[in-house]
Biopython code that builds the backbone (N, CA, C, O; Angstrom):
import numpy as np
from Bio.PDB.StructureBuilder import StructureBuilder

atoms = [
    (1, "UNK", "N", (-11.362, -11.057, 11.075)),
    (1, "UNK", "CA", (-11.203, -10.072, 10.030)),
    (1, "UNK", "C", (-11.471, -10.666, 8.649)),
    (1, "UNK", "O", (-11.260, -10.016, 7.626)),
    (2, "UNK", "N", (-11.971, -11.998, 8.642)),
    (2, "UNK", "CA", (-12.111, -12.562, 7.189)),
    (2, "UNK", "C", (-11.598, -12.446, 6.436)),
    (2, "UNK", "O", (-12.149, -12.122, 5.383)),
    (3, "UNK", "N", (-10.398, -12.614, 6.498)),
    (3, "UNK", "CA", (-8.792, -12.442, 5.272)),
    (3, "UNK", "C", (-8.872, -10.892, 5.157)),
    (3, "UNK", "O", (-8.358, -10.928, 4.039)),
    (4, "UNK", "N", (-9.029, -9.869, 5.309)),
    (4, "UNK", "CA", (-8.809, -8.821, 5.266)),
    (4, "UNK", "C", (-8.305, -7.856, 6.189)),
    (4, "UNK", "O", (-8.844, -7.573, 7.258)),
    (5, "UNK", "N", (-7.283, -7.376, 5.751)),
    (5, "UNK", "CA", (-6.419, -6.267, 6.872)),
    (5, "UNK", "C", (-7.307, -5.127, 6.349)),
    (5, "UNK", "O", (-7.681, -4.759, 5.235)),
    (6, "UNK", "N", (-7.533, -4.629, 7.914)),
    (6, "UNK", "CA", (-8.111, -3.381, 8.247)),
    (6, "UNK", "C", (-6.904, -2.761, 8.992)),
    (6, "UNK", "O", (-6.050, -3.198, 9.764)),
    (7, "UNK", "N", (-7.282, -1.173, 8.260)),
    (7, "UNK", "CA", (-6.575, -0.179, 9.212)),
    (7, "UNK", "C", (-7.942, 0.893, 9.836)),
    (7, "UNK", "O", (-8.943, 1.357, 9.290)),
    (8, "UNK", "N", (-7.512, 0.961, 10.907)),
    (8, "UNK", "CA", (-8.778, 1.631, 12.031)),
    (8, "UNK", "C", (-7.448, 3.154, 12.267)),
    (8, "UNK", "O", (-6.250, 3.309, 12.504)),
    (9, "UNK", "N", (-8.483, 3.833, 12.043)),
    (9, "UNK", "CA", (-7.883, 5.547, 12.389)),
    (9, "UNK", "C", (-9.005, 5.883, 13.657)),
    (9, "UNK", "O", (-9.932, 5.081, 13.773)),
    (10, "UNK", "N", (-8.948, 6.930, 14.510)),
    (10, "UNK", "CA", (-9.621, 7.324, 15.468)),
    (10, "UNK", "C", (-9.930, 8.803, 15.108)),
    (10, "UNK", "O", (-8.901, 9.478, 15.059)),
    (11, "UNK", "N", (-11.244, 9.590, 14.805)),
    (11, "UNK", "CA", (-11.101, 10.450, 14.216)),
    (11, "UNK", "C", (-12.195, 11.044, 15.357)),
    (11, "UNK", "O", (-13.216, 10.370, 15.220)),
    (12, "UNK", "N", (-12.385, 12.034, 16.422)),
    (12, "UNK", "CA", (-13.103, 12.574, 17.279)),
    (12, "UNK", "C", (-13.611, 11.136, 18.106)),
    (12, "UNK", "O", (-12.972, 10.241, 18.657)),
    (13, "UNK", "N", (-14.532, 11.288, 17.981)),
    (13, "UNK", "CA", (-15.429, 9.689, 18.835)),
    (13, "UNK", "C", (-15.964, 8.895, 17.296)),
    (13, "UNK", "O", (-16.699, 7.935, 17.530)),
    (14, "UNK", "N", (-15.792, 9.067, 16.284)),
    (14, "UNK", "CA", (-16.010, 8.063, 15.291)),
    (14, "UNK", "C", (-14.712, 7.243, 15.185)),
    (14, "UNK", "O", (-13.642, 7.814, 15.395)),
    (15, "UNK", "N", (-14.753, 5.666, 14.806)),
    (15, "UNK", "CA", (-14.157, 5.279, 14.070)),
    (15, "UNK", "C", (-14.561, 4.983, 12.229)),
    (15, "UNK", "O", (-15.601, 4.619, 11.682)),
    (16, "UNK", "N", (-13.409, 5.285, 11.774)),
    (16, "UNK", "CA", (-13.137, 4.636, 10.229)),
    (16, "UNK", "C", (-12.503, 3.543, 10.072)),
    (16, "UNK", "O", (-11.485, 3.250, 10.698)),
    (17, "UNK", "N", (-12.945, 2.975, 9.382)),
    (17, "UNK", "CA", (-12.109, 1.585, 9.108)),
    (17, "UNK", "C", (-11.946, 1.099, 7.411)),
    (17, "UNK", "O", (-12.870, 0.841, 6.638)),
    (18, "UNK", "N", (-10.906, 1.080, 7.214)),
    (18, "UNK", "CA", (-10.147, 1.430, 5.687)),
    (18, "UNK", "C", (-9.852, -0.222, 5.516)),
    (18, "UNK", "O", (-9.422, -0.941, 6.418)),
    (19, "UNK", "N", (-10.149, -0.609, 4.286)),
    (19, "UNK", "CA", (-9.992, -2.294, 4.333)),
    (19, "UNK", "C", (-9.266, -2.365, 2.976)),
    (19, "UNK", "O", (-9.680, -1.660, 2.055)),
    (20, "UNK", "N", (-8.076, -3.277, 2.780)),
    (20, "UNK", "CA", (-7.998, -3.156, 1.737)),
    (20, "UNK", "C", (-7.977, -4.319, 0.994)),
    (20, "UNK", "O", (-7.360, -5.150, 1.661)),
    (21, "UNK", "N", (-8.299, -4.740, 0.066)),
    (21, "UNK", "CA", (-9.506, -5.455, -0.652)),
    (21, "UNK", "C", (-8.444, -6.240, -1.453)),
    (21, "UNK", "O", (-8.869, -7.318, -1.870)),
    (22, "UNK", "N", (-7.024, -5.922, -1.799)),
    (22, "UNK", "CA", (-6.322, -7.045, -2.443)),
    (22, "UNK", "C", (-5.316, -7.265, -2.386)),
    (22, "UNK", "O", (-4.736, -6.384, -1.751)),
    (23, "UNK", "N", (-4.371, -8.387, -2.881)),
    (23, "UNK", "CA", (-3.147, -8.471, -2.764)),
    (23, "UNK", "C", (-2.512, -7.592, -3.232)),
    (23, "UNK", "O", (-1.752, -7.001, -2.465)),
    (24, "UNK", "N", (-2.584, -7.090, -4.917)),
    (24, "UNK", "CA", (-2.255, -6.370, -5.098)),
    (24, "UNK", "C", (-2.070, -4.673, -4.841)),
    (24, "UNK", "O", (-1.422, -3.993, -5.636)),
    (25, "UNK", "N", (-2.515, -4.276, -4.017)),
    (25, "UNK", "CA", (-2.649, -3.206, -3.043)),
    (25, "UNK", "C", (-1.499, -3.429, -2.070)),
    (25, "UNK", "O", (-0.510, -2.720, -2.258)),
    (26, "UNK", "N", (-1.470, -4.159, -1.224)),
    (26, "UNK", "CA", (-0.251, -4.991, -0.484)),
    (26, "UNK", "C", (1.298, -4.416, -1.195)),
    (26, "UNK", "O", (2.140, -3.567, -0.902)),
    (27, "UNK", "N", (1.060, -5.564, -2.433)),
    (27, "UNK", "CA", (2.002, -5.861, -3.396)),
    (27, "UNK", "C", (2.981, -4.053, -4.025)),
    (27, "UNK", "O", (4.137, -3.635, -3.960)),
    (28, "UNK", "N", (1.892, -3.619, -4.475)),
    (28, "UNK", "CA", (2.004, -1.930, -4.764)),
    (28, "UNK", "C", (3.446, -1.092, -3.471)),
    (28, "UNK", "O", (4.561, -0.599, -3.635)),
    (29, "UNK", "N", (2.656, -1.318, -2.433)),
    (29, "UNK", "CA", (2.842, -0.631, -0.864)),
    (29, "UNK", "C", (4.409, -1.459, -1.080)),
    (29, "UNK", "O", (5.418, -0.754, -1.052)),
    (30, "UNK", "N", (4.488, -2.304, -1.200)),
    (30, "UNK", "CA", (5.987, -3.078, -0.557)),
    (30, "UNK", "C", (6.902, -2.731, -1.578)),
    (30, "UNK", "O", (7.951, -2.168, -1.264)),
    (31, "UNK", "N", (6.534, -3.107, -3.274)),
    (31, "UNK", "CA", (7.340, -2.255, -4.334)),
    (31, "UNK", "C", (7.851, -0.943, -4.172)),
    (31, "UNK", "O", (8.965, -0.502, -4.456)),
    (32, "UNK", "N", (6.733, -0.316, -3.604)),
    (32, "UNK", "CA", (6.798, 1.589, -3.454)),
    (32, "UNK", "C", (7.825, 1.463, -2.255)),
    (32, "UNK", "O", (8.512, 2.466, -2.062)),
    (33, "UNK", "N", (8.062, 0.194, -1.281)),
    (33, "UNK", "CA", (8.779, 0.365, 0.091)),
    (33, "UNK", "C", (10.324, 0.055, -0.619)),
    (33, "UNK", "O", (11.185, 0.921, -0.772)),
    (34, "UNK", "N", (10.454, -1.335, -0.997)),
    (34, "UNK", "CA", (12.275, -1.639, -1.641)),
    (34, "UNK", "C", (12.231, -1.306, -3.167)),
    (34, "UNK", "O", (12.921, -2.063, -3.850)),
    (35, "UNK", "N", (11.433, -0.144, -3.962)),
    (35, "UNK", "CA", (11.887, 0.464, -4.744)),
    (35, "UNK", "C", (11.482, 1.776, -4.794)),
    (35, "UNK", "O", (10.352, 2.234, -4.963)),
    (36, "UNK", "N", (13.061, 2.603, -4.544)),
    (36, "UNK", "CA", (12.652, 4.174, -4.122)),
    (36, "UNK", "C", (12.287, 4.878, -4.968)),
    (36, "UNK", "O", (12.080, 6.031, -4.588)),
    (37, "UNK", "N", (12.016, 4.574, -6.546)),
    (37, "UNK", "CA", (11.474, 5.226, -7.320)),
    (37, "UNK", "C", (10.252, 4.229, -8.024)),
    (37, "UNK", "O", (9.903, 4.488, -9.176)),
    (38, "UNK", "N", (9.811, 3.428, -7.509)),
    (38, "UNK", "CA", (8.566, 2.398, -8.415)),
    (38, "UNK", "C", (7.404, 3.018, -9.163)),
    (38, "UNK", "O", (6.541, 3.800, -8.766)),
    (39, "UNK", "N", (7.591, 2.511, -10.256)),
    (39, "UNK", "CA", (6.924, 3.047, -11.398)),
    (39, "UNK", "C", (5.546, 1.567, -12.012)),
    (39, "UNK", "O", (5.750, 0.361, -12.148)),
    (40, "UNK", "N", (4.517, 2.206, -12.194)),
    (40, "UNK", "CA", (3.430, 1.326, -12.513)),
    (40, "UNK", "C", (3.760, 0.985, -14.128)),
    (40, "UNK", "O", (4.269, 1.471, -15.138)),
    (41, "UNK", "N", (3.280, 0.125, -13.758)),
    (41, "UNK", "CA", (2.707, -0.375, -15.747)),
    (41, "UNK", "C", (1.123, 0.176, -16.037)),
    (41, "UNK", "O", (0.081, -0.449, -15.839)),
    (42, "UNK", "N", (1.269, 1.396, -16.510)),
    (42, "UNK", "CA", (-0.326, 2.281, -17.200)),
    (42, "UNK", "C", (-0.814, 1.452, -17.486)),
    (42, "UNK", "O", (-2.003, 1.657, -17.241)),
    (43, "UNK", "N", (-0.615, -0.040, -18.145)),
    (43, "UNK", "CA", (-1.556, -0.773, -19.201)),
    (43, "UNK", "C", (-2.233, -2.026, -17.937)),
    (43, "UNK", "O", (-3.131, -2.861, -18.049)),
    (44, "UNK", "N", (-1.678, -1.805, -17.227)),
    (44, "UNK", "CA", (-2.508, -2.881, -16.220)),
    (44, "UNK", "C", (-3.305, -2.002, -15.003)),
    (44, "UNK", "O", (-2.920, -1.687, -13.876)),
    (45, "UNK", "N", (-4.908, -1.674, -15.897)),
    (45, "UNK", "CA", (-5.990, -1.359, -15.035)),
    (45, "UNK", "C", (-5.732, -1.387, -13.473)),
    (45, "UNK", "O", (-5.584, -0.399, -12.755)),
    (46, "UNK", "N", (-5.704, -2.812, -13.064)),
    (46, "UNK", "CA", (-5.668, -3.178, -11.853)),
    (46, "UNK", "C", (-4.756, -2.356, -11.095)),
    (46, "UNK", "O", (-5.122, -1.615, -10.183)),
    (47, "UNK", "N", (-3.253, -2.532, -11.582)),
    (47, "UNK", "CA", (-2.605, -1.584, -10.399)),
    (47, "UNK", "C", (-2.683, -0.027, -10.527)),
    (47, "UNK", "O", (-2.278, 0.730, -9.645)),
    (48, "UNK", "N", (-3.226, 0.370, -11.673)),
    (48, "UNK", "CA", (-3.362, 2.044, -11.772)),
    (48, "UNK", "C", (-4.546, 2.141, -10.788)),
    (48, "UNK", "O", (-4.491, 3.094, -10.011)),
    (49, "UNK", "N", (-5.702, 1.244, -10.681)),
    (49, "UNK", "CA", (-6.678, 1.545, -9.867)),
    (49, "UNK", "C", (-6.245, 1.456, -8.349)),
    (49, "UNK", "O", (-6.879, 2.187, -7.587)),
    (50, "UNK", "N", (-5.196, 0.616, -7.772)),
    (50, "UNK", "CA", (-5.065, 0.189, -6.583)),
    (50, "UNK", "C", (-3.819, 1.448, -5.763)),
    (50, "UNK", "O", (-3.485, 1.598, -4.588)),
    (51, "UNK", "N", (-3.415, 2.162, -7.043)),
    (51, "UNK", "CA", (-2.245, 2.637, -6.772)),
    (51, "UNK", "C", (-3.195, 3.800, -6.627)),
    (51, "UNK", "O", (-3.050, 4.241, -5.487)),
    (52, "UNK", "N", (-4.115, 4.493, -7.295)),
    (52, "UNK", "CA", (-4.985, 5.312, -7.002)),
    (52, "UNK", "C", (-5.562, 5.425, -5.373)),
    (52, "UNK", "O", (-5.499, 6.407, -4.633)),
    (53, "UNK", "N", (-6.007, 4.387, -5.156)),
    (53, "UNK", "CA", (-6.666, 4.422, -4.086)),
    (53, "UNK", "C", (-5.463, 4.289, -2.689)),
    (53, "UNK", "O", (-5.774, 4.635, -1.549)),
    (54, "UNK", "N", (-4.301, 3.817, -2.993)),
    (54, "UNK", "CA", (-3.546, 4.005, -2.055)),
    (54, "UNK", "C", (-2.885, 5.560, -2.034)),
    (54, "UNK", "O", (-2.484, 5.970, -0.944)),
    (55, "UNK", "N", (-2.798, 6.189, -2.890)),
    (55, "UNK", "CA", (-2.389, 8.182, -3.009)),
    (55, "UNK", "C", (-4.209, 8.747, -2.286)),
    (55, "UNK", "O", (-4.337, 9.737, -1.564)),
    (56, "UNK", "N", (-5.135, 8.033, -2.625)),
    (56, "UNK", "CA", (-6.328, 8.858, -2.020)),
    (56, "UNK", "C", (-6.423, 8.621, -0.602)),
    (56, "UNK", "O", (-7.058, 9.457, 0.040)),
    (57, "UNK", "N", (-5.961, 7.733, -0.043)),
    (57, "UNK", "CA", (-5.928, 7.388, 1.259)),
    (57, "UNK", "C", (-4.290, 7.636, 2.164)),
    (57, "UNK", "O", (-3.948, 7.040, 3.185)),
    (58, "UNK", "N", (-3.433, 8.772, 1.346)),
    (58, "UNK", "CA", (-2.200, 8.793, 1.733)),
    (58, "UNK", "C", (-1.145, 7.899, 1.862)),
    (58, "UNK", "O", (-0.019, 7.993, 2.352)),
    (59, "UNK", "N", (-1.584, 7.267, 1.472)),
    (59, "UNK", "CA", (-0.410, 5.687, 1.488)),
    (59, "UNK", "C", (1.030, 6.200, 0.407)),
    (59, "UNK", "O", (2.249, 6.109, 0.551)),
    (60, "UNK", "N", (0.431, 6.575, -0.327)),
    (60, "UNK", "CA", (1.890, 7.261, -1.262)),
    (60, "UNK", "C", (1.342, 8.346, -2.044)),
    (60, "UNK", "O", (0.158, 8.568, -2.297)),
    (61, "UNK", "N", (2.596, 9.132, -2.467)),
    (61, "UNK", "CA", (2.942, 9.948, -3.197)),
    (61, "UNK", "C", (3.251, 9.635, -4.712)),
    (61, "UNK", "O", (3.937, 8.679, -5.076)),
    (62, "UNK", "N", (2.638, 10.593, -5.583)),
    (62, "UNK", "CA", (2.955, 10.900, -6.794)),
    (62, "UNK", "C", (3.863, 11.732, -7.200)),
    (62, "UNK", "O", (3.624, 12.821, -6.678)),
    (63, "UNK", "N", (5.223, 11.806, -8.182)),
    (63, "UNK", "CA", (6.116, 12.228, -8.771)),
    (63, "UNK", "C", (6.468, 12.235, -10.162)),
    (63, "UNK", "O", (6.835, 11.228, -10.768)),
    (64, "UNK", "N", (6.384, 13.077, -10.530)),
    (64, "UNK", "CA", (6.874, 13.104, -11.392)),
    (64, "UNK", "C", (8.342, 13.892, -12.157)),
    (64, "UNK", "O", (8.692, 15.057, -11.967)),
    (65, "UNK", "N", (9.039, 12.857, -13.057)),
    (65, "UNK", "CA", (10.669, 13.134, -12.862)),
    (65, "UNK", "C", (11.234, 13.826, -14.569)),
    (65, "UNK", "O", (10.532, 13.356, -15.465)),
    (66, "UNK", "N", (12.044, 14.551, -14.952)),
    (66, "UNK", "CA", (12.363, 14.622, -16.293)),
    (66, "UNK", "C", (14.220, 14.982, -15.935)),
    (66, "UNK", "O", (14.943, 15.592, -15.147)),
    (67, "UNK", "N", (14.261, 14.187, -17.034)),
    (67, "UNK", "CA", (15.562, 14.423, -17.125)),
    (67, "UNK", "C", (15.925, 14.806, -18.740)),
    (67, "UNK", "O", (15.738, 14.141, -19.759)),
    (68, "UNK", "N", (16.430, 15.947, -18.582)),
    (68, "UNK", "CA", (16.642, 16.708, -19.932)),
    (68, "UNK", "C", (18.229, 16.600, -19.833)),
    (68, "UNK", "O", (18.723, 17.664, -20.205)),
    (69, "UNK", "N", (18.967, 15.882, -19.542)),
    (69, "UNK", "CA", (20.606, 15.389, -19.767)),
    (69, "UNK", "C", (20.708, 14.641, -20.982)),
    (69, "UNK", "O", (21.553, 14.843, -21.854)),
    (70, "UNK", "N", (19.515, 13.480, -21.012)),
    (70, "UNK", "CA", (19.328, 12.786, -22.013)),
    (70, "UNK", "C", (19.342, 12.927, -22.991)),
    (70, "UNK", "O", (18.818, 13.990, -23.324)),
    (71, "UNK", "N", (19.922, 12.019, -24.193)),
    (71, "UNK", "CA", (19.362, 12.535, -25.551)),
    (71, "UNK", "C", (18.591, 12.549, -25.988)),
    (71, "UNK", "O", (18.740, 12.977, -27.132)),
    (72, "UNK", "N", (17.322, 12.211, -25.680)),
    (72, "UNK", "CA", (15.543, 12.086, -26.085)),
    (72, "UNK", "C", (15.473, 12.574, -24.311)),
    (72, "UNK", "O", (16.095, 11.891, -23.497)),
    (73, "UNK", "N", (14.728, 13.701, -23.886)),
    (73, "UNK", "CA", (14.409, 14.110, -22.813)),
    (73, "UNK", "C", (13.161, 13.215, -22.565)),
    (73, "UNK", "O", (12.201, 13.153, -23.333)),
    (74, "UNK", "N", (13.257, 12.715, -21.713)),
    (74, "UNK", "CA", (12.044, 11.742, -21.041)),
    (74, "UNK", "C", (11.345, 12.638, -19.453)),
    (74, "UNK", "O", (11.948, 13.544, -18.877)),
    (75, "UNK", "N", (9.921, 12.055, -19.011)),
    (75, "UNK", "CA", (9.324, 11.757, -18.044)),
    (75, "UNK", "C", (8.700, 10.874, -18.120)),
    (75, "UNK", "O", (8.295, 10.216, -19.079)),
    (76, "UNK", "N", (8.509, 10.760, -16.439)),
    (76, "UNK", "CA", (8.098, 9.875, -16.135)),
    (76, "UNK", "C", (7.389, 9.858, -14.670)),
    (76, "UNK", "O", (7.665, 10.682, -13.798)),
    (77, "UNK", "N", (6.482, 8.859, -14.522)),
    (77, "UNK", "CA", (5.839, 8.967, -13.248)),
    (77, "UNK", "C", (6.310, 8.429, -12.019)),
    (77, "UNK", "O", (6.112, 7.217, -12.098)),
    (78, "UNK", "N", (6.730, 8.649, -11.136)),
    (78, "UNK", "CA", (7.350, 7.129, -9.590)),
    (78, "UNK", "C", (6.203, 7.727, -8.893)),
    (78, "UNK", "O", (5.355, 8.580, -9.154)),
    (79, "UNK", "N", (6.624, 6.625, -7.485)),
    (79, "UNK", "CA", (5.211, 6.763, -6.848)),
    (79, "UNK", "C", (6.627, 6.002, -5.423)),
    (79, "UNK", "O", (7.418, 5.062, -5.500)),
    (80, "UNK", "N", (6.298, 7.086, -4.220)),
    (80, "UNK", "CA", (7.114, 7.000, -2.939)),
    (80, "UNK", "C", (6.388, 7.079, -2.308)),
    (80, "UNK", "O", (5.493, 7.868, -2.611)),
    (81, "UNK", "N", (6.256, 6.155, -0.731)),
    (81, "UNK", "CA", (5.729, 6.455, 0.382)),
    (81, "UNK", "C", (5.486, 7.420, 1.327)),
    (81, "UNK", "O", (6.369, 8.161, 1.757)),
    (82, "UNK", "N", (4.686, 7.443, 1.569)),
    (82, "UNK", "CA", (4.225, 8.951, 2.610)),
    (82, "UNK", "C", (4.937, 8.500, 4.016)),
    (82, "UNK", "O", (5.361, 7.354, 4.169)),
    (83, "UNK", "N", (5.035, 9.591, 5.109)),
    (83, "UNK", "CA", (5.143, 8.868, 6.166)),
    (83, "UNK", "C", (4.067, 7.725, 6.982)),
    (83, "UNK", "O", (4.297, 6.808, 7.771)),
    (84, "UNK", "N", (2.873, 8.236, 6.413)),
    (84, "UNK", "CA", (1.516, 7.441, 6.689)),
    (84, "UNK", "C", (2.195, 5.638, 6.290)),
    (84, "UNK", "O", (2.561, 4.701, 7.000)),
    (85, "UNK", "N", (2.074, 5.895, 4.558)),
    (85, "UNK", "CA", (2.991, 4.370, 4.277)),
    (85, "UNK", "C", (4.002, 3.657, 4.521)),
    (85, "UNK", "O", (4.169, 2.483, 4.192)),
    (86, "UNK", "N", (5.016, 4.639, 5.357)),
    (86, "UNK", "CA", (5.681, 4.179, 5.847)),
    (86, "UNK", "C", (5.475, 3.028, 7.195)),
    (86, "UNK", "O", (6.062, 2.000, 7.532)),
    (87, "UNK", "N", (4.632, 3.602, 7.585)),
    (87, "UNK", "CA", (3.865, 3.121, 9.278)),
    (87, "UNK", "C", (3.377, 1.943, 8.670)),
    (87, "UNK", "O", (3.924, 0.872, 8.933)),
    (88, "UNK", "N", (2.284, 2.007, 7.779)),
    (88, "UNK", "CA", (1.537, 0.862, 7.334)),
    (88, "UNK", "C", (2.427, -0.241, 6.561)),
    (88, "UNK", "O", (1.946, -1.274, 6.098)),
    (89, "UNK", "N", (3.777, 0.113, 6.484)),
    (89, "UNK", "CA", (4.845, -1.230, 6.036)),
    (89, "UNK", "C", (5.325, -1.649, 6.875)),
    (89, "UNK", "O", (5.633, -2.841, 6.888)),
    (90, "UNK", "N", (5.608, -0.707, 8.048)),
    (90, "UNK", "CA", (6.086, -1.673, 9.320)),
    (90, "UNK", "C", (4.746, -2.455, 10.329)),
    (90, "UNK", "O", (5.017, -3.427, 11.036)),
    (91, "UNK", "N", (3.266, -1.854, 10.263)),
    (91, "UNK", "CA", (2.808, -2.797, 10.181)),
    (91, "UNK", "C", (2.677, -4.100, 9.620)),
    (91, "UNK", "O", (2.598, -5.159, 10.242)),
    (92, "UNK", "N", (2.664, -3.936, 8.466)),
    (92, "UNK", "CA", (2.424, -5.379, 7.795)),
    (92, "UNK", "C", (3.835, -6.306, 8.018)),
    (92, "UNK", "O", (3.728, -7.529, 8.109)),
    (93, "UNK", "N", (5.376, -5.538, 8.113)),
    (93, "UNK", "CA", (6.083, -6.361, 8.944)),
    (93, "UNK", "C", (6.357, -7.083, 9.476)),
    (93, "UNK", "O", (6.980, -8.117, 9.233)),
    (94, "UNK", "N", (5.606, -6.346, 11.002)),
    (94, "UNK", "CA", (5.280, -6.920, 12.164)),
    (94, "UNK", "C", (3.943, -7.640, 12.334)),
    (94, "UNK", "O", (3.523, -7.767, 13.484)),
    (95, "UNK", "N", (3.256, -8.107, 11.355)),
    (95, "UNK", "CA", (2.281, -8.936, 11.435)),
    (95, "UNK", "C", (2.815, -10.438, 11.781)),
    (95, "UNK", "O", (3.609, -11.030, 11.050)),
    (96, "UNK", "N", (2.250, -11.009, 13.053)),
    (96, "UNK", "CA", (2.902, -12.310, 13.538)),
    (96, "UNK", "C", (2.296, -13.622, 12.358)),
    (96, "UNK", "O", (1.217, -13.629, 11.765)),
    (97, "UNK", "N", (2.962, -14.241, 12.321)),
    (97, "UNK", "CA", (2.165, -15.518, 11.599)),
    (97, "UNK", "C", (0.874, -15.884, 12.051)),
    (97, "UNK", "O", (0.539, -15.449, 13.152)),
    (98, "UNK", "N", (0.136, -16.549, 11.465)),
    (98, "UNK", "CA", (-1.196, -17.159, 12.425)),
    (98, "UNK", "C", (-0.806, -18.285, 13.576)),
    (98, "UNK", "O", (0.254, -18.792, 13.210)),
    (99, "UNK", "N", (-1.077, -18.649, 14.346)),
    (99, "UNK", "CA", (-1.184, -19.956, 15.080)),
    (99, "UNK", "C", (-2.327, -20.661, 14.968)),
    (99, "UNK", "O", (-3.378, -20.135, 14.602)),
    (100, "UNK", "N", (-2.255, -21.467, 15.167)),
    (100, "UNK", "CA", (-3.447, -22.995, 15.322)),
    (100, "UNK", "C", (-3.274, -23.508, 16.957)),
    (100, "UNK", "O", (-2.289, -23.774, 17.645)),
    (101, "UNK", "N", (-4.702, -23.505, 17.203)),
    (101, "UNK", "CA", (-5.058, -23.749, 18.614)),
    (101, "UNK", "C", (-5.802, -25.021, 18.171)),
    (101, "UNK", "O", (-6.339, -25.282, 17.094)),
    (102, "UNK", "N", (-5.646, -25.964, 19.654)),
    (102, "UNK", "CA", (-6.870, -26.793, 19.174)),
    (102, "UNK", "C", (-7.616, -26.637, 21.049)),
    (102, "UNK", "O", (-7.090, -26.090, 22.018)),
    (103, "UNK", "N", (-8.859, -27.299, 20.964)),
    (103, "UNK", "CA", (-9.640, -26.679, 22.345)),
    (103, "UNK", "C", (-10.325, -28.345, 22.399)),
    (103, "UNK", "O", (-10.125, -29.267, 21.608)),
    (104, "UNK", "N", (-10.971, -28.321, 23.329)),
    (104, "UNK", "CA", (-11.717, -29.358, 23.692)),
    (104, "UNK", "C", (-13.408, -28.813, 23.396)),
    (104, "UNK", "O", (-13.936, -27.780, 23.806)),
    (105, "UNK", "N", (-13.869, -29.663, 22.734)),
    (105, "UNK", "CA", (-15.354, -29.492, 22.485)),
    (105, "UNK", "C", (-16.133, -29.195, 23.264)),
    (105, "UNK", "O", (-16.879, -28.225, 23.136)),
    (106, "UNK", "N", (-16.121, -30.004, 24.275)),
    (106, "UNK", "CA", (-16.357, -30.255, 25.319)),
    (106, "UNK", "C", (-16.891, -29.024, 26.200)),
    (106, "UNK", "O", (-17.980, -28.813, 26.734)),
    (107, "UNK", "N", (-15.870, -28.404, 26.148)),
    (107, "UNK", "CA", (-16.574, -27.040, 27.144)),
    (107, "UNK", "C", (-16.600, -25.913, 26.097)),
    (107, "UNK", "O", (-17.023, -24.798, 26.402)),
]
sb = StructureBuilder()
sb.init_structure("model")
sb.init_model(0)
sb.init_chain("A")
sb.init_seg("    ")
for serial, (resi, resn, name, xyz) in enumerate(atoms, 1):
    if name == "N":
        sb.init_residue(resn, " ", resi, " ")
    sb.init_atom(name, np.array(xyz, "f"), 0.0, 1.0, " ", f" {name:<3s}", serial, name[0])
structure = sb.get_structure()
């Protein structure tokens, strides 16, 4: 897989195969998993783009929250897992460590 986790869907007799291209994509998915309301930093390109592409591919959900209790009424954006992302965190979970084999040249 050349350092890259693929997720394979089965869609009629085609396969798709969805790759995702960085740590930070990863990184996004696991925040959005042990924080139930995770909120991006707008000013860093990178994760607005990665966080994009994980809502276009169902990986999470967009929210948005206001609370008018406050004395300056605020919103704001979070971003929660789909059940889709949910699956794809207990994959990455259950991903075993690598092992190291060694073989004989020979044959």
């Amino acid at each position: 897989m050349n350092g890259k986790l693929s997720l394979m869907t089965l869609i009629g007799t085609n396969m798709i195969t969805r790759t995702i291209h960085s740590p930070l994509t990863i990184e996004c998915v696991l925040k959005a998993h042990y924080q139930p309301e995770f909120i991006i930093n707008t000013d860093y390109e990178a994760q607005v783009d990665a966080v994009n592409k994980l809502i276009q591919n169902g990986i999470l959900d967009r929210h948005n929250k206001y609370d008018l209790s406050a004395k300056k009424p605020y919103d704001y954006t979070h971003y929660t897992l789909t059940e889709k992302g949910k699956v794809f965190v207990e994959m990455i979970l259950n991903t075993p460590y690598p092992i190291q084999s060694w073989t004989d040249p020979r044959n």
